[in-house]
C-alpha positions as semicolon CSV with decimal commas, in nm:
position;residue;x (nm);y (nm);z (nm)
1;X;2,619;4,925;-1,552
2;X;2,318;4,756;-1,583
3;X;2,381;4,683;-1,989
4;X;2,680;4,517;-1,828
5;X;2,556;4,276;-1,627
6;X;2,306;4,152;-1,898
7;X;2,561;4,149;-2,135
8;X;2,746;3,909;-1,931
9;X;2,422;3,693;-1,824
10;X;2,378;3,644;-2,214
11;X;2,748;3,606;-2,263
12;X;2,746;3,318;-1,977
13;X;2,414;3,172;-2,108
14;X;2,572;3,137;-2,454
15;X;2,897;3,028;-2,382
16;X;2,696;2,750;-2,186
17;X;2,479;2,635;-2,474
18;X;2,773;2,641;-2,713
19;X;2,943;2,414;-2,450
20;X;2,727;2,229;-2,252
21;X;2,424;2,159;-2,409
22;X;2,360;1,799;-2,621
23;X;1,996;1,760;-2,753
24;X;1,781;1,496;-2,756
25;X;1,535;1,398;-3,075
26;X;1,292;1,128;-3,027
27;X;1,129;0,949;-3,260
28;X;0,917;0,622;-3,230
29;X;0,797;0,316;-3,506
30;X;0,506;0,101;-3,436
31;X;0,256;-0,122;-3,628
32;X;-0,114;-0,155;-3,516
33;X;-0,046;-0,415;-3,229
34;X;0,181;-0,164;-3,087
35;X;0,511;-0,368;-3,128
36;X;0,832;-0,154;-3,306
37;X;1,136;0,075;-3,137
38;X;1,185;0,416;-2,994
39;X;1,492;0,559;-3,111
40;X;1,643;0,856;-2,883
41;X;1,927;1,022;-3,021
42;X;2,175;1,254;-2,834
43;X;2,413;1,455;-3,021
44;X;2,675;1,621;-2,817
45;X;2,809;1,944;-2,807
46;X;3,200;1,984;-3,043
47;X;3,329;2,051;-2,729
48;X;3,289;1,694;-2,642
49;X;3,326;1,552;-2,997
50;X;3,675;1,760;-3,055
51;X;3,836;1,609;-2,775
52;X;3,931;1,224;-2,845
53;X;4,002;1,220;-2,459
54;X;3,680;1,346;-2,371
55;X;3,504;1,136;-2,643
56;X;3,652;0,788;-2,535
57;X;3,574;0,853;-2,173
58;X;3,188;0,925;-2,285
59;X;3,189;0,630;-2,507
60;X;3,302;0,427;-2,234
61;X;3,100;0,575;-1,985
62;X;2,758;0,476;-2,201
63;X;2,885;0,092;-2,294
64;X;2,910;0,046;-1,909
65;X;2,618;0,198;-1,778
66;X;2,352;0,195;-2,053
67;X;2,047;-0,047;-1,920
68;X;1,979;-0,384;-2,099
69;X;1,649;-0,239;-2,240
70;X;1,852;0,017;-2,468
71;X;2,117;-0,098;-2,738
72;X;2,301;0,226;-2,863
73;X;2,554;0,321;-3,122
74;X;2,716;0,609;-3,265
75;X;2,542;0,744;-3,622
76;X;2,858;0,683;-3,793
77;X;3,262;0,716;-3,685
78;X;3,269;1,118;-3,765
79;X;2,916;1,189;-3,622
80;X;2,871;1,361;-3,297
81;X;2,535;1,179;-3,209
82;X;2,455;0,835;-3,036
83;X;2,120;0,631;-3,093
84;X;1,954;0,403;-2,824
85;X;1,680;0,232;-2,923
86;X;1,404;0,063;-2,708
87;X;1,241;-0,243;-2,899
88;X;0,931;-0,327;-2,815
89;X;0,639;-0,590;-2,879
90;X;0,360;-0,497;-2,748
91;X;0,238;-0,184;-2,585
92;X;0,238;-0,402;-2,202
93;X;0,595;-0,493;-2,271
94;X;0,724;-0,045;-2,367
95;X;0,521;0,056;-2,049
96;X;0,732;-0,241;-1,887
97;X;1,100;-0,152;-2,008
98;X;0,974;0,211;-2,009
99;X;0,897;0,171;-1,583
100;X;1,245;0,003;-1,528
101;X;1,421;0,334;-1,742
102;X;1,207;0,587;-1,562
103;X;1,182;0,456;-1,238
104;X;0,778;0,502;-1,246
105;X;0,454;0,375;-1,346
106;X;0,406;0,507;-1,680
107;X;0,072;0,620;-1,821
108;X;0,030;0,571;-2,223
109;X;-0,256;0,528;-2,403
110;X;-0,342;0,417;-2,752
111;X;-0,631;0,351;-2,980
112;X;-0,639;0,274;-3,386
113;X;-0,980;0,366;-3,435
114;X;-1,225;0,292;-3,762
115;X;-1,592;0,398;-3,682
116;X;-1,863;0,618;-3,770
117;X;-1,697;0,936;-3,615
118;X;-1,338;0,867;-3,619
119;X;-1,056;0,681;-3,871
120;X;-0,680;0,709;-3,788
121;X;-0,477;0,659;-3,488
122;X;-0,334;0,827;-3,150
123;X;-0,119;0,791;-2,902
124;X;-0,039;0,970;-2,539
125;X;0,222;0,972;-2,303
126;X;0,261;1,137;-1,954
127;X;0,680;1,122;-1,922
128;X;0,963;1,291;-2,053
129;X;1,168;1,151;-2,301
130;X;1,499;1,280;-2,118
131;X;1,359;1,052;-1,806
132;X;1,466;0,790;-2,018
133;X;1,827;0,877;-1,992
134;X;1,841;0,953;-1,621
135;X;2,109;0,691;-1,593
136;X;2,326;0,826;-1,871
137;X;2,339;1,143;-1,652
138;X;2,422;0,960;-1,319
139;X;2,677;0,783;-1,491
140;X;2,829;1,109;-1,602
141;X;2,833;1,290;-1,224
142;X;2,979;0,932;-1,093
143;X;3,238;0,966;-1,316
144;X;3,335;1,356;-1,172
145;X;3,418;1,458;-1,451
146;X;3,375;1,784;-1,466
147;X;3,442;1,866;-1,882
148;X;3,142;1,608;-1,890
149;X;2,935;1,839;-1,698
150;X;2,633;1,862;-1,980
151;X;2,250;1,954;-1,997
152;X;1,966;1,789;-2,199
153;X;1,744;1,996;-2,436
154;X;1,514;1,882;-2,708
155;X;1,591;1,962;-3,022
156;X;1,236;1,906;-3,193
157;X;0,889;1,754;-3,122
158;X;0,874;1,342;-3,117
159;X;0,789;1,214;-3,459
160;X;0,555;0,916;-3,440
161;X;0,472;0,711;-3,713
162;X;0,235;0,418;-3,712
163;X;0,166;0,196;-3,965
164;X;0,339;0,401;-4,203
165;X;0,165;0,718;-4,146
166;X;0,323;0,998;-3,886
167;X;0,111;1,127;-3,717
168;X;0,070;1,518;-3,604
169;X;0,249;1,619;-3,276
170;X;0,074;1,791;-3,035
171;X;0,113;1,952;-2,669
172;X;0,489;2,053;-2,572
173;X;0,819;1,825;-2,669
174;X;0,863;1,734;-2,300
175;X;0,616;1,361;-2,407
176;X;0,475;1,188;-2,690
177;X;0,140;1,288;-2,808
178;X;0,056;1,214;-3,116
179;X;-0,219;1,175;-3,350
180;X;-0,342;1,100;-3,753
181;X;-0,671;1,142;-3,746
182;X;-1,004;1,229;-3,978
183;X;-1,353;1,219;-3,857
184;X;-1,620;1,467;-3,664
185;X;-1,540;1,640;-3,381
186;X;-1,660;1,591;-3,043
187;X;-1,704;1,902;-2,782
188;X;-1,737;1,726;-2,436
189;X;-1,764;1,397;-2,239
190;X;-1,912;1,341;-1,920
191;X;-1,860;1,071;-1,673
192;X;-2,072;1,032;-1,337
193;X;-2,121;0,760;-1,085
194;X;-2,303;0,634;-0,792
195;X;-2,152;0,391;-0,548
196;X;-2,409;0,236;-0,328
197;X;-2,113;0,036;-0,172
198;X;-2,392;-0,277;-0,233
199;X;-2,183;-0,383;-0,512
200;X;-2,414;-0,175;-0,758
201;X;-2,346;0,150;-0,952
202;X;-2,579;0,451;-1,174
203;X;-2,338;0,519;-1,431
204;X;-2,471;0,817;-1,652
205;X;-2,241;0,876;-1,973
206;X;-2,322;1,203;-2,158
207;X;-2,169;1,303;-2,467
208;X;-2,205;1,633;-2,640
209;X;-2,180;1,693;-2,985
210;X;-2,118;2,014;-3,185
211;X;-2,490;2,110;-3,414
212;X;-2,235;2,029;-3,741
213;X;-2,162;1,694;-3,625
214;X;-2,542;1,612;-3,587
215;X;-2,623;1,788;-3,914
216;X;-2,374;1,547;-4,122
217;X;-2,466;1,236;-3,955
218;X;-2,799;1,286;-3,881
219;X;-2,989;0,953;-3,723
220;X;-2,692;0,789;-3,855
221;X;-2,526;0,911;-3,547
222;X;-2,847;0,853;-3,328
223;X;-2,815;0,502;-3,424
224;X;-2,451;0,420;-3,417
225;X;-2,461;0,563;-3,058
226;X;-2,755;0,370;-2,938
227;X;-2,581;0,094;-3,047
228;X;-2,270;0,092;-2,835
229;X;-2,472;0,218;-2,545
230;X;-2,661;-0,101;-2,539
231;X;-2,967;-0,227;-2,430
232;X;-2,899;-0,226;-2,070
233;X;-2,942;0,162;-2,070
234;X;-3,212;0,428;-2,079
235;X;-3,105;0,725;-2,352
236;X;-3,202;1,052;-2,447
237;X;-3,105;1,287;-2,726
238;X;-3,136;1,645;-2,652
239;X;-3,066;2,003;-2,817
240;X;-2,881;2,210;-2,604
241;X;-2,772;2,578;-2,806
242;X;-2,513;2,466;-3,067
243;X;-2,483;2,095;-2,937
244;X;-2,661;1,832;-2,941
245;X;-2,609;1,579;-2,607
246;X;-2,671;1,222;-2,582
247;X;-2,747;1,050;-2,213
248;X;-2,696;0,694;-2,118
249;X;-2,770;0,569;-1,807
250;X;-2,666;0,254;-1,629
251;X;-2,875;0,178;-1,297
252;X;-2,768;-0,082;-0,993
253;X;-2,558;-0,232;-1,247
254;X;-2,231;-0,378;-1,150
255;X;-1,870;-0,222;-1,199
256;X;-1,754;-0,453;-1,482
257;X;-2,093;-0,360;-1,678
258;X;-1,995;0,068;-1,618
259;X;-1,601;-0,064;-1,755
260;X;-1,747;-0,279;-2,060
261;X;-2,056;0,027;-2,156
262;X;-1,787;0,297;-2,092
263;X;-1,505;0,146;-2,299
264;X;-1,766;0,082;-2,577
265;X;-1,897;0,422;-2,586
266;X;-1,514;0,615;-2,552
267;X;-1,411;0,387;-2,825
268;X;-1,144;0,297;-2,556
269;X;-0,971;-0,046;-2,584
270;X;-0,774;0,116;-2,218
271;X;-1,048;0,170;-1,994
272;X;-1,083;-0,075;-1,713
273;X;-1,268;-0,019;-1,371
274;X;-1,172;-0,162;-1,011
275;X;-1,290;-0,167;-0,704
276;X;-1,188;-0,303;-0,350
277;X;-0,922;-0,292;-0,124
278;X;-0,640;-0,232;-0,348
279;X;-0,418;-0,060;-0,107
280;X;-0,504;-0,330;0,159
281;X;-0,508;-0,123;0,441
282;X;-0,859;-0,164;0,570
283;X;-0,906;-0,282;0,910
284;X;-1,174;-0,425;1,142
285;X;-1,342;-0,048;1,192
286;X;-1,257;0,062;0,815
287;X;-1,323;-0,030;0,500
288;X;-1,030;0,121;0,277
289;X;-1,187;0,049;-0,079
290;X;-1,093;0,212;-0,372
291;X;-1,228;0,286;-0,677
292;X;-0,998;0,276;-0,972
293;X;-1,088;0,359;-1,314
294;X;-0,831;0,431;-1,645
295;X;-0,971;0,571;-1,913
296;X;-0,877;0,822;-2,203
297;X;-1,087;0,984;-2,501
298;X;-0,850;0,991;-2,778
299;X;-1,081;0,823;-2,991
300;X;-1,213;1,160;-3,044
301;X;-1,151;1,460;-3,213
302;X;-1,174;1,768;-3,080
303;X;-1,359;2,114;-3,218
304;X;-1,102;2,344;-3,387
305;X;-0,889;2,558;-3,152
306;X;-0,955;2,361;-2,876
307;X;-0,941;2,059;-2,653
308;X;-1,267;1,824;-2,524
309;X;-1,332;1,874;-2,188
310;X;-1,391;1,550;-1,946
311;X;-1,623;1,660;-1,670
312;X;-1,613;1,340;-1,389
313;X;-1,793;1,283;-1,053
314;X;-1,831;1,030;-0,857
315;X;-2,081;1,017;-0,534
316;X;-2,103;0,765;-0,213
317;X;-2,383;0,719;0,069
318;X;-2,366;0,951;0,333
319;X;-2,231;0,672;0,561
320;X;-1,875;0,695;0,352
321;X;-1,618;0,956;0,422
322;X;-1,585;1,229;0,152
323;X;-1,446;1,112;-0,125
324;X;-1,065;1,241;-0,218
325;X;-1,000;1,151;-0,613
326;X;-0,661;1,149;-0,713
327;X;-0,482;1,091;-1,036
328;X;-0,129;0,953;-1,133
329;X;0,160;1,164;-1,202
330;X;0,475;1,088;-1,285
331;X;0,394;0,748;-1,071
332;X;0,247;0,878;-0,782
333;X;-0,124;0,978;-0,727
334;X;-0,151;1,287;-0,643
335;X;-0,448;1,455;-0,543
336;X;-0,675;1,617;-0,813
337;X;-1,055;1,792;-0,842
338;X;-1,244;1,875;-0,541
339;X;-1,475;1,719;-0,292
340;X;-1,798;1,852;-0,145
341;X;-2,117;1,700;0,073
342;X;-2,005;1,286;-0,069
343;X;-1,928;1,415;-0,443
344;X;-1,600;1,428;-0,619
345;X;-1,624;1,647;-0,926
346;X;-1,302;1,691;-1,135
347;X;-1,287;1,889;-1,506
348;X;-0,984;1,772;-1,721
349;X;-0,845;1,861;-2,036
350;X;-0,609;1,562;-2,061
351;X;-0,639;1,287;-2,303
352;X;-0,582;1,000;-2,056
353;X;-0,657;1,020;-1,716
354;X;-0,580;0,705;-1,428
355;X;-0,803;0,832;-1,155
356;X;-0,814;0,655;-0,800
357;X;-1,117;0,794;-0,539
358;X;-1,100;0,645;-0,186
359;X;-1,415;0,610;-0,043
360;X;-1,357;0,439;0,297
361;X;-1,673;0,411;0,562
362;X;-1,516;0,482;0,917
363;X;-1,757;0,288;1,173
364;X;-1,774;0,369;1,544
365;X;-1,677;0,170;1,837
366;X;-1,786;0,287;2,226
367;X;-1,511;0,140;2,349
368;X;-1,234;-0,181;2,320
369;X;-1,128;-0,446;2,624
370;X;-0,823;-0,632;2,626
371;X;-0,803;-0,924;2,861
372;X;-0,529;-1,167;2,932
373;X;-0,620;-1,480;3,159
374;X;-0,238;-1,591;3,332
375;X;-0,349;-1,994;3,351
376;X;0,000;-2,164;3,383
377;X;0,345;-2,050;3,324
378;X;0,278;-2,063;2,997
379;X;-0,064;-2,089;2,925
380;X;-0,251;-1,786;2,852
381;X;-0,629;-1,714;2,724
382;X;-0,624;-1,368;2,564
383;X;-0,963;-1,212;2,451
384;X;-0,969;-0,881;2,291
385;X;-1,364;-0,736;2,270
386;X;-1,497;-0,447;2,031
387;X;-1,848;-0,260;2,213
388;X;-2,021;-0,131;1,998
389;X;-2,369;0,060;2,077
390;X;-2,700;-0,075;1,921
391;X;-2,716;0,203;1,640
392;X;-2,346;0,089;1,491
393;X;-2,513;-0,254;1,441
394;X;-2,363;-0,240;1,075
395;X;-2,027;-0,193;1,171
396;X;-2,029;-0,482;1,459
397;X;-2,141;-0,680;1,180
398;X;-1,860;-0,561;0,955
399;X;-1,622;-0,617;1,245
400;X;-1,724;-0,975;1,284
401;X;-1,707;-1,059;0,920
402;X;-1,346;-0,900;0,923
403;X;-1,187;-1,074;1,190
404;X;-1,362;-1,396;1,104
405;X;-1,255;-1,367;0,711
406;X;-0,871;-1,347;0,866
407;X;-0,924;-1,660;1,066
408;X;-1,002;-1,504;1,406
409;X;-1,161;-1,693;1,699
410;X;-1,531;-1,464;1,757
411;X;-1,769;-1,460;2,016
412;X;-2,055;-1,214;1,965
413;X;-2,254;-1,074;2,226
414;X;-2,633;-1,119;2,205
415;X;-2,810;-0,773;2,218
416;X;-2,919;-0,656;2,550
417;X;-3,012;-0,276;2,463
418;X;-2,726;-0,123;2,517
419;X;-2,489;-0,271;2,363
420;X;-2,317;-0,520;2,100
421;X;-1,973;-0,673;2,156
422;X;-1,704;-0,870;1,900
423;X;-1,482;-1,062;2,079
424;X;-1,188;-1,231;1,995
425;X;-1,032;-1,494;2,169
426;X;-0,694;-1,642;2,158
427;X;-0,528;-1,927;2,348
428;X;-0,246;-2,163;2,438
429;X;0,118;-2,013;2,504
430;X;0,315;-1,710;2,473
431;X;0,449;-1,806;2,076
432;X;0,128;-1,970;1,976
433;X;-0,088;-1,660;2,088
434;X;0,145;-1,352;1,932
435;X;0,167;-1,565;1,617
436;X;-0,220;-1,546;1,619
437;X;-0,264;-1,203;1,708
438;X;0,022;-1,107;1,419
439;X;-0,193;-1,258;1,130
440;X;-0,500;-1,053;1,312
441;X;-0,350;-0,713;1,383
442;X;-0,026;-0,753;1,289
443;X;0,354;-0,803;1,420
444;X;0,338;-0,582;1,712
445;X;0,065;-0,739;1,882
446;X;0,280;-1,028;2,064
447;X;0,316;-1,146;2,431
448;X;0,681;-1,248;2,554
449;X;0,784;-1,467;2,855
450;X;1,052;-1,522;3,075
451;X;1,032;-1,767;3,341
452;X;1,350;-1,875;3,558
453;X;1,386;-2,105;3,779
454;X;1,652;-2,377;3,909
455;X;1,593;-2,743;4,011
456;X;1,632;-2,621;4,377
457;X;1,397;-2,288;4,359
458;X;1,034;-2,338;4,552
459;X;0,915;-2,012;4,329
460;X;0,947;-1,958;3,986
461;X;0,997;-1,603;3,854
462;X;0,767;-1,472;3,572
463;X;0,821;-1,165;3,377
464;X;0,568;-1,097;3,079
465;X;0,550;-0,867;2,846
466;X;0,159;-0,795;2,682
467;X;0,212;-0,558;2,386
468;X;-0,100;-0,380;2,217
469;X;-0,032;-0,197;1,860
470;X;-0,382;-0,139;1,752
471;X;-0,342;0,236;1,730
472;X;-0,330;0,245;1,353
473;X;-0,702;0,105;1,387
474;X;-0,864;0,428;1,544
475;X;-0,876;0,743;1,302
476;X;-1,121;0,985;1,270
477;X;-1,377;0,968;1,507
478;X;-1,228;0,661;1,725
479;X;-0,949;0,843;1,831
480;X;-1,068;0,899;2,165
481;X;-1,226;0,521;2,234
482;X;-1,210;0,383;2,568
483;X;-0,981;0,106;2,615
484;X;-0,947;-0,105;2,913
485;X;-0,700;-0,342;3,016
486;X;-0,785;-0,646;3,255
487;X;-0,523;-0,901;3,407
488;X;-0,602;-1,207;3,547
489;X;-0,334;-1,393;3,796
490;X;-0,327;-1,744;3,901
491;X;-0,430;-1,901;4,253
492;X;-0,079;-1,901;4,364
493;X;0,069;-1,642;4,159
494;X;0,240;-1,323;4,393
495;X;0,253;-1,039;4,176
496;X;0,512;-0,766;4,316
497;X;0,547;-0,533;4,003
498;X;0,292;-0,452;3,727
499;X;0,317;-0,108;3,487
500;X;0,210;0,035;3,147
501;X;0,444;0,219;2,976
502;X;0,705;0,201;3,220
503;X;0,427;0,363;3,489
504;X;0,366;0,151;3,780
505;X;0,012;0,016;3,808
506;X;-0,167;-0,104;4,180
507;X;-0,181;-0,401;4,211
508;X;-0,458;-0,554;4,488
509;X;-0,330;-0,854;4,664
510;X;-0,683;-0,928;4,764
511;X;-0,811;-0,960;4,377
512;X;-0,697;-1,206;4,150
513;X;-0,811;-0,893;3,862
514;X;-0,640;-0,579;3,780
515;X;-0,865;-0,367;3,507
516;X;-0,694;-0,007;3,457
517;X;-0,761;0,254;3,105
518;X;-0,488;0,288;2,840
519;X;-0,421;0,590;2,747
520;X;-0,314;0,496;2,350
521;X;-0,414;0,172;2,145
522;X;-0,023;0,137;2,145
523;X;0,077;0,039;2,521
524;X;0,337;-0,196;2,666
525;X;0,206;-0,399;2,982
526;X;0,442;-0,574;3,221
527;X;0,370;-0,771;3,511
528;X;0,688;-0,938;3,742
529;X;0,582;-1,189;3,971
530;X;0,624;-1,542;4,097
531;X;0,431;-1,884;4,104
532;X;0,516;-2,205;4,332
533;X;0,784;-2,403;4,187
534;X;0,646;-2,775;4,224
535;X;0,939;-2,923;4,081
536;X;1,186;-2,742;4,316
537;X;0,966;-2,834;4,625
538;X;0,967;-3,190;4,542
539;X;1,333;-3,164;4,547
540;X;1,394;-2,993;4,842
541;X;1,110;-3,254;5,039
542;X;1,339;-3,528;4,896
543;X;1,674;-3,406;4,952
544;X;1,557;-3,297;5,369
545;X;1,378;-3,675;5,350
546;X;1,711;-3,798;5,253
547;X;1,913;-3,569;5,517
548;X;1,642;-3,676;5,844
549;X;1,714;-4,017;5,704
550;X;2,079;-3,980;5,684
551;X;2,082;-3,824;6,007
552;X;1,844;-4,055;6,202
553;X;2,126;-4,386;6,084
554;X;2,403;-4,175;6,197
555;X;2,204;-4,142;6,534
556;X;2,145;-4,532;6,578
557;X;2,502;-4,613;6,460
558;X;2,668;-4,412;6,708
559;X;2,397;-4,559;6,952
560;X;2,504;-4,880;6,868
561;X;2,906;-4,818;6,882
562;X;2,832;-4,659;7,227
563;X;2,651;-4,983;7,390
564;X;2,956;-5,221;7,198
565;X;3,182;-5,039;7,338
566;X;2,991;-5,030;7,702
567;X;2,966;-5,407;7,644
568;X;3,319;-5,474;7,640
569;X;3,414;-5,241;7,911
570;X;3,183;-5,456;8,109
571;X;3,329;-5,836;7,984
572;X;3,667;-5,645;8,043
573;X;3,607;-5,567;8,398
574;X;3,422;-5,906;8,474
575;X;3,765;-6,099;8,363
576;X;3,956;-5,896;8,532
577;X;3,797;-6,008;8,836
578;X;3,822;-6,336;8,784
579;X;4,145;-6,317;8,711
580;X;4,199;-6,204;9,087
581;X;4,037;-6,452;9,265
């Protein structure tokens, strides 16, 4: 039974291959400036190529979907294989038409190298050579058709060939690395700095050679090495068993001068060093900096059997958080090495390495106040404070600089003994303040308004919203920061409803201050109230003027139509009597 069932898993596996698979062959042209094509070529399985229905719906699947960065064509009008080719002219513009096929950040390194301990070429790759052809297989599923239903295989390793000369593949089919090279091998390469996080670096670079690589090149070597160290460093050559090591250090130098000595010695025209914010995400109790460093040592060959082993560290002051290196993969940095007491150490095998090690300092606040000052309908003054105690002097400092680098209104506190305070203060009306708080801690820091009122009102009805997003800014050990709220009303202004969070807050009617604790750094305050109407009691004085007035002629008309009318009863009754006698 059980000879069965394998039987059929091999029949199924087979019939699948003979059916299903195409494979892929890769093979890519350069010169020394790194400008030629990559030509991928698919051949498809004959039960694809047999069928002139299934054929003409491939073809016409590929001339409508294939990206503008590949041109293709079939091999010839009885072949069973299709070429795409990616042109190129320098190596900037294949990682950039490479990224738009793969969907990624490639990484690919590559060095033509002519020195003392090296002659020839190579050239790395981290991605697949089937990414390149995702869309061809989307294109193929959109299509539903299910006869089209095939799988991807390579057929052999990637043939590179540089000036002329193809070079040997090495590592698995699944990427290009390649390499022609003669020279004397190298055993190890080691890589470890100090950040001060004072804009200075130690940088020690230690190389280790194999005793047969010394014996050959004798002071030859001592001197070509010396050389591209430079004279900024202090060396040392020492005998170590079967190897001889060489030791450069850098002190307090800056990161440009670690890049420049570090490219020199790797014979690596790739390696570049950053440093700063590059994710811009610090904040005003943060600093977010990265360091960013790409390097690779192709330019070396390795001992027999074997690959050269890249031992890295990197250490900050014990006022930064523990340092997290990462490295990219596949376009996303993932995390690599290990960290322990402010050192990342990390022991690689790869020939290129992108490495990225956050080293944010966290500073501590004792507490943050938020006030807003209600000073017309709308007029507001808004300050927003950070306390700080006298031992986290450096970070109020930081905090100032911060806010005052993005434009921010500050009023520091002098020093009393007990405590240091960053304030920020913002002004003017409802639109004029959130648009200043945006730019400081972004778009959902904003205060809203709505007043209503009519020409006959006597009170105006406020409702104001005061919202706080400031959450993101306390991690780690600011999580549980006090922050108070404080509201100021007018003179004349009757508050009747005032919450956080939709929870009602008391409100004194004796106190023109409310001051309550938030219980997050994101909170929603809203106060309903009212505020004398001037306006509207202007009108109403005016219109009752206008009525007393109206009513007071009305008074002395009738007054006067009573006494006329008297008056003639009167002259009536006189004639009347003389009319008689």
């Amino acid at each position: 039974m059980l000879f069965i069932c394998l039987s059929a898993v091999v029949f199924a596996l087979t019939s699948c291959n003979e059916s299903n698979i195409m494979t892929v062959d890769t093979s890519l042209t350069a010169n020394n400036n790194f400008s030629g094509q990559q030509q991928v070529t698919i051949t498809f399985p004959d039960s694809i190529t047999k069928s002139a229905t299934l054929t003409e719906k491939l073809e016409k699947i590929i001339k409508n979907s294939c990206p503008s960065e590949l041109s293709f064509s079939k091999l010839n009008s009885e072949s069973t294989a299709y070429s795409f080719i990616l042109d190129f002219d320098s190596k900037n513009d294949y990682c950039e038409k490479i990224k738009k096929l793969i969907g990624y950040e490639p990484v690919v390194a590559f060095g033509i190298y002519n020195n003392m301990l090296t002659n020839g070429w190579s050239l790395y790759e981290d991605f697949d050579t089937i990414e390149m052809l995702k869309w061809l297989e989307t294109a193929i599923k959109d299509s539903e058709e299910k006869r089209l239903e095939l799988v991807m295989q390579y057929n052999q390793k990637p043939v590179v060939t540089i000036d002329g000369s193809t070079g040997e593949s090495k590592g698995s089919t699944n990427n290009i690395y390649a390499s022609k090279m003669t020279g004397y091998p190298v055993h190890s390469v080691e890589i470890h700095t100090t950040n001060y996080k004072n804009k200075t670096y130690d940088r020690k670079i230690i190389l280790s050679f194999p005793e047969s690589t010394y014996e050959k090149l004798g002071e030859e070597l001592e001197e070509y090495i010396s050389g591209l160290a430079g004279a900024t460093s202090s060396e040392t050559w020492t005998k170590s068993g079967n190897y001889r090591v060489f030791e450069a250090f850098y002190e307090k130098v800056d990161y440009t001068t670690i890049g420049n000595y570090t490219s020199a010695l790797l014979s690596c025209a790739d390696e570049s060093v950053v440093y700063g914010d590059l994710t811009n995400s610090s904040t005003a109790l943060a600093q977010q900096l990265v360091f960013e460093e790409k390097l690779n040592i192709l330019g070396f060959i390795p001992e027999k059997d074997r690959e050269i082993e890249l031992i890295y560290s990197y250490t900050l002051p014990a006022l930064s958080s523990t340092p997290e290196g990462q490295s990219m993969t596949k376009g996303e940095w993932k995390k690599v090495g290990k960290s322990e007491d402010g050192k990342y150490m990390l022991t690689s095998q790869l020939p290129a390495l992108n490495i990225r090690i956050p080293d944010g300092v966290q500073y501590s606040i004792k507490g943050i106040n938020i006030e807003l000052n209600h000073l017309a309908t709308d007029n507001f003054s808004r300050t927003v404070s950070f306390v700080y105690s006298p031992e986290e002097a450096e970070g109020f400092s930081y905090a100032c600089n911060f806010f005052r680098n993005a434009g921010a209104t500050v009023v520091t506190s002098e020093p009393d003994g007990e405590k240091l305070v960053c304030s920020l203060v913002f002004e003017g009306s409802s639109s004029s303040i959130s648009e200043q708080m945006g730019k400081i801690f972004g778009g959902g820091n904003f205060i809203s308004l709505d007043a209503s009122s009519s020409i006959t009102s006597v009170a105006t009805k406020l409702k104001f919203s005061d919202n706080i997003n400031m959450e993101y800014m306390l991690s780690e050990n600011n999580g549980d920061a006090l922050i108070t709220y404080t509201f100021v009303r007018k003179n004349d202004e009757h508050i009747s409803r005032m919450n956080v969070d939709d929870s009602d807050v008391d409100v004194s009617k004796s106190s023109l201050k409310t001051s309550f604790k938030l219980s997050s750094g994101n909170s929603i305050i809203t106060c309903r109230g009212s505020v004398a109407n001037g306006d509207g009691i202007t009108f109403c004085c005016i219109v009752f003027s206008m009525i007393l007035t109206m009513g007071a002629i009305t008074v002395l008309m009738l007054l006067r139509k009573t006494r006329m009318t008297k008056e003639s009863t009167r002259k009536e009754e006189q004639n009347k009597k003389k009319d008689n006698m």
